[in-house]
C-alpha positions in Angstrom: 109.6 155.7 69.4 112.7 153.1 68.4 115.7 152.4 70.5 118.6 153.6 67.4 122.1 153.2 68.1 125.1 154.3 66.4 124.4 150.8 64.5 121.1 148.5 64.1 117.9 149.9 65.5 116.9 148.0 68.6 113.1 147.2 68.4 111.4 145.5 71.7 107.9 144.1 72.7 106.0 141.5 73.8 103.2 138.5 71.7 100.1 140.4 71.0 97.9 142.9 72.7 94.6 140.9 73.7 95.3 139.6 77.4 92.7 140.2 79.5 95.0 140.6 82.6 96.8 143.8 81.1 93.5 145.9 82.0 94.2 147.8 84.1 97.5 147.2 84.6 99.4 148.2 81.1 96.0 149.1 79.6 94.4 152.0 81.6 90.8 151.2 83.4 88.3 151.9 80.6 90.4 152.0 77.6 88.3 150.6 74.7 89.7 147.4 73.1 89.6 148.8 70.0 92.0 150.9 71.4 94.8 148.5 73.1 96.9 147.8 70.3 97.1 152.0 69.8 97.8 152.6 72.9 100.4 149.6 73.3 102.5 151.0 70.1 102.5 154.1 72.3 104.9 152.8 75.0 106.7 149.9 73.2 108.3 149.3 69.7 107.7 146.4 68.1 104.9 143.5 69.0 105.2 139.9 67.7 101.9 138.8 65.8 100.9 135.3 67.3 97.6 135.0 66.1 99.3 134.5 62.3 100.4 130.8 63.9 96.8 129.8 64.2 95.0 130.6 61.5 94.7 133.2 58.3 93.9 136.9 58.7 92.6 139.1 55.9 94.3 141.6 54.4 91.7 144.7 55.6 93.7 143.3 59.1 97.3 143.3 58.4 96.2 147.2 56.6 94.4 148.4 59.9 96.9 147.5 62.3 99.6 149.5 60.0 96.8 152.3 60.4 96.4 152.0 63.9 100.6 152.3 64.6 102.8 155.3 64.7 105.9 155.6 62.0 108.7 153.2 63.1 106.5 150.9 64.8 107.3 146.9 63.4 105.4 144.0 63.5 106.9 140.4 63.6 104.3 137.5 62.4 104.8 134.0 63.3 104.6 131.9 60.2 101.8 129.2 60.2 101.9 125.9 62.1 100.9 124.1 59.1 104.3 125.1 57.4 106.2 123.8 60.4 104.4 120.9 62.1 104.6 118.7 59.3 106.8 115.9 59.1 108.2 116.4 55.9 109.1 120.3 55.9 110.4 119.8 51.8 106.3 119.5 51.2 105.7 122.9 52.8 105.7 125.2 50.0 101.9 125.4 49.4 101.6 126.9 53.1 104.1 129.2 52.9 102.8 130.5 49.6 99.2 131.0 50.9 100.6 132.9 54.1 102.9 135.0 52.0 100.5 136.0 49.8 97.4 136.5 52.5 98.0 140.2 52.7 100.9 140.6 55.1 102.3 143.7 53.0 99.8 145.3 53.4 101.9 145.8 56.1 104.0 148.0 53.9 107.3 148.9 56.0 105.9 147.9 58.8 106.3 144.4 58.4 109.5 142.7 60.0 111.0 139.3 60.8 109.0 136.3 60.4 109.2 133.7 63.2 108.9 130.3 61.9 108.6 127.9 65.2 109.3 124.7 65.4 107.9 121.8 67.6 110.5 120.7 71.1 110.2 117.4 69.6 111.4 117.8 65.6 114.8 117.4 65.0 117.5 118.8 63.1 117.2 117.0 59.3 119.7 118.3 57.6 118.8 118.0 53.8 115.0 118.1 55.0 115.6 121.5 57.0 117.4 122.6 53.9 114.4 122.2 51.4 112.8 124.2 54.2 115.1 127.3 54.2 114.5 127.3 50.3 110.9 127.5 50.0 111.0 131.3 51.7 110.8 133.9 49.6 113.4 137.0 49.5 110.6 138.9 48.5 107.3 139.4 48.1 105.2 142.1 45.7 108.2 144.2 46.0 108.6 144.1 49.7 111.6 142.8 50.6 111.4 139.7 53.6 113.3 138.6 56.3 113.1 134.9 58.2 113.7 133.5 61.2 113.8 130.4 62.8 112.9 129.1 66.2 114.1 125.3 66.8 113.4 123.9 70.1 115.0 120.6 69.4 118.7 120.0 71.2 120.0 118.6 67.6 120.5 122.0 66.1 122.5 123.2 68.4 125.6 122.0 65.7 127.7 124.1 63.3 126.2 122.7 60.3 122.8 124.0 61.6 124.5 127.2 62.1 126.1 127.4 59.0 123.0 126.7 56.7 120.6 129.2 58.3 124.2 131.8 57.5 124.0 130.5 54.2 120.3 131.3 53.4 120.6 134.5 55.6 117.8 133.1 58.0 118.3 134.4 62.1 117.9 131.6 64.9 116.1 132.9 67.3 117.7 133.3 70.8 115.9 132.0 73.9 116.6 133.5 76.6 115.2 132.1 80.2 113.9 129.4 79.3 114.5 125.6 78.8 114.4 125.2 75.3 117.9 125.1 73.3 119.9 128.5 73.3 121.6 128.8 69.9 122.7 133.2 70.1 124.8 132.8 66.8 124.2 136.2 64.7 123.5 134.3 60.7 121.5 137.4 59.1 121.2 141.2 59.1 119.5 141.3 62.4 119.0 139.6 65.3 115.8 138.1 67.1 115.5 137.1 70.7 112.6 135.7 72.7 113.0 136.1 76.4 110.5 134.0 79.0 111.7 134.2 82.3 109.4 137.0 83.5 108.0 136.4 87.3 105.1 137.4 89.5 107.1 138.9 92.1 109.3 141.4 90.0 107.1 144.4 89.4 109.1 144.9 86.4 109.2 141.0 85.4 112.4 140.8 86.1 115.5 141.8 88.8 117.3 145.2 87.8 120.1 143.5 87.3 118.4 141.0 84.9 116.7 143.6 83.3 120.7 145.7 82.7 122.0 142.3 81.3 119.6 142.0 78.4 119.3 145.4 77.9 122.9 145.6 77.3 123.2 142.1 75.7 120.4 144.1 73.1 123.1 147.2 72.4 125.6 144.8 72.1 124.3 143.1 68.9 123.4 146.1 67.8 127.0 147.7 68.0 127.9 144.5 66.2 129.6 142.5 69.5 128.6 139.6 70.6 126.8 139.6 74.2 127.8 138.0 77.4 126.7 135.3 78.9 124.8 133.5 75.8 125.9 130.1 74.2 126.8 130.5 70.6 128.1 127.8 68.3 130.2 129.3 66.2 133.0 130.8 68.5 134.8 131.9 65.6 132.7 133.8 63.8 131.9 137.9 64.4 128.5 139.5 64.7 127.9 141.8 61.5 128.6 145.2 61.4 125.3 146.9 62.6 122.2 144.1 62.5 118.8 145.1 63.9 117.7 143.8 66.9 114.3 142.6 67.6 113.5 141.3 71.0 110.1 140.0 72.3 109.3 139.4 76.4 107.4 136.4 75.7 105.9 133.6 78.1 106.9 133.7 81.9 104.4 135.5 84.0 102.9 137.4 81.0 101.4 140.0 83.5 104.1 141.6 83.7 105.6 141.3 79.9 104.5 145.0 79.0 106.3 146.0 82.1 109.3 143.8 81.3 109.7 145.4 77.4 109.4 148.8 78.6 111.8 149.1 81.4 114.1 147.3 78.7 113.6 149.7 76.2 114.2 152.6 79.1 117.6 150.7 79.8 118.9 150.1 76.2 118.1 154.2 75.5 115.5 155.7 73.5 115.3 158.4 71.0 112.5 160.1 69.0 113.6 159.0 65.4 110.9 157.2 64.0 108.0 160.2 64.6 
């Protein structure tokens, strides 16, 4: 099940499916672990791969996960650290090559954004950054790719930051609850958010009223406005006509992120168009 407006399709979800503290509470007592990331594409619509950071996975992976997934289910992959925690990002090109071309369409059209995340403490380089942006592919094998970009440093938050990553057609992520930089400017065809602010003592992760804000901050975007309440850079420019939307519940108490993504999705509406 996707969230589908009028416009873009509104996709949410949390990082991964392994944590041992959702048994029990998001995984029912017993499930098989086999079974978790089945049973999570069940109740949510979109998870964000983390494991892709860290190391390589084999293509028989990337293939059994679009197995284990119902129709209209996405996957987001974070990029590899070793593409991004370099110091010179112009010399990344042989990492993004070998994570491109490590079996991630096997996918097939289940394969969406790609999160590449960037240390708090690198800085905006303008021509460096640039050199960056044009080492990722459009494409791959056929399969078409989209990119986005997480920067965590406080030097981006500047229009010609904003105006390259329009220029390539690469999304900055949104942060939302947290204390890294918030830079909400729409610059591609959809729209990726990370929210972290879930806590303990909100059964759901967060207030209701928390909860109604991103949820409608989520159609928003997706009916091409731009939200309320986020920073943006770019005051002038308008959000495109229908992006998709991709949010992840990330971080924060991360018992309660499956909670958090669902009674979002319940909030931003739900329809039966993918199955």
């Amino acid at each position: 099940m996707r969230t589908k407006t009028a416009d873009g399709t509104i996709r949410i979800g949390i990082g991964g499916w392994v944590f041992e503290p959702w048994r029990g509470s998001f995984y029912p007592d017993k499930l098989p672990q086999k079974r978790e990331l089945e049973y999570a594409a069940q109740h949510l619509t979109s998870i964000e791969v983390n494991g892709t950071y860290y190391g390589s996975q084999k293509p028989e992976s990337f293939a059994r996960w679009h197995a284990e997934t119902p129709d209209g289910f996405v996957f987001a992959l974070k990029g590899p650290r070793f593409a991004t925690n370099r110091r010179v990002l112009a010399e990344a090109g042989p990492s993004i090559e070998k994570f491109i071309g490590s079996g991630i369409v096997e996918l097939k059209e289940k394969l969406g954004p790609i999160n590449w995340q960037f240390m708090p403490t690198k800085p905006f380089d303008p021509s460096d950054f640039e050199a960056f942006l044009k080492l990722l592919p459009k494409s791959h094998e056929g399969r078409a790719l989209r990119h986005a970009v997480e920067v965590r440093h406080p030097s981006f938050a500047v229009p010609d930051f904003v105006a390259m990553a329009r220029a390539h057609g690469v999304a900055i992520i949104t942060a939302g609850d947290s204390e890294h930089p918030q830079i909400a400017d729409v610059t591609a065809p959809f729209v990726y958010a990370r929210i972290m602010g879930t806590q303990e003592g909100e059964a759901a992760g967060y207030s209701g009223a928390a909860l109604d804000a991103w949820a409608a901050r989520a159609k928003a975007w997706a009916g091409g406005r731009r939200p309320e309440g986020l920073n943006v850079v770019d005051e002038a420019h308008k959000v495109a006509a229908h992006p998709d939307v991709f949010l992840y519940v990330i971080s924060g108490f991360k018992a309660r992120n499956p909670a958090a993504a669902m009674a979002l999705i319940e909030r931003a509406g739900t329809e039966d168009t993918a199955r």
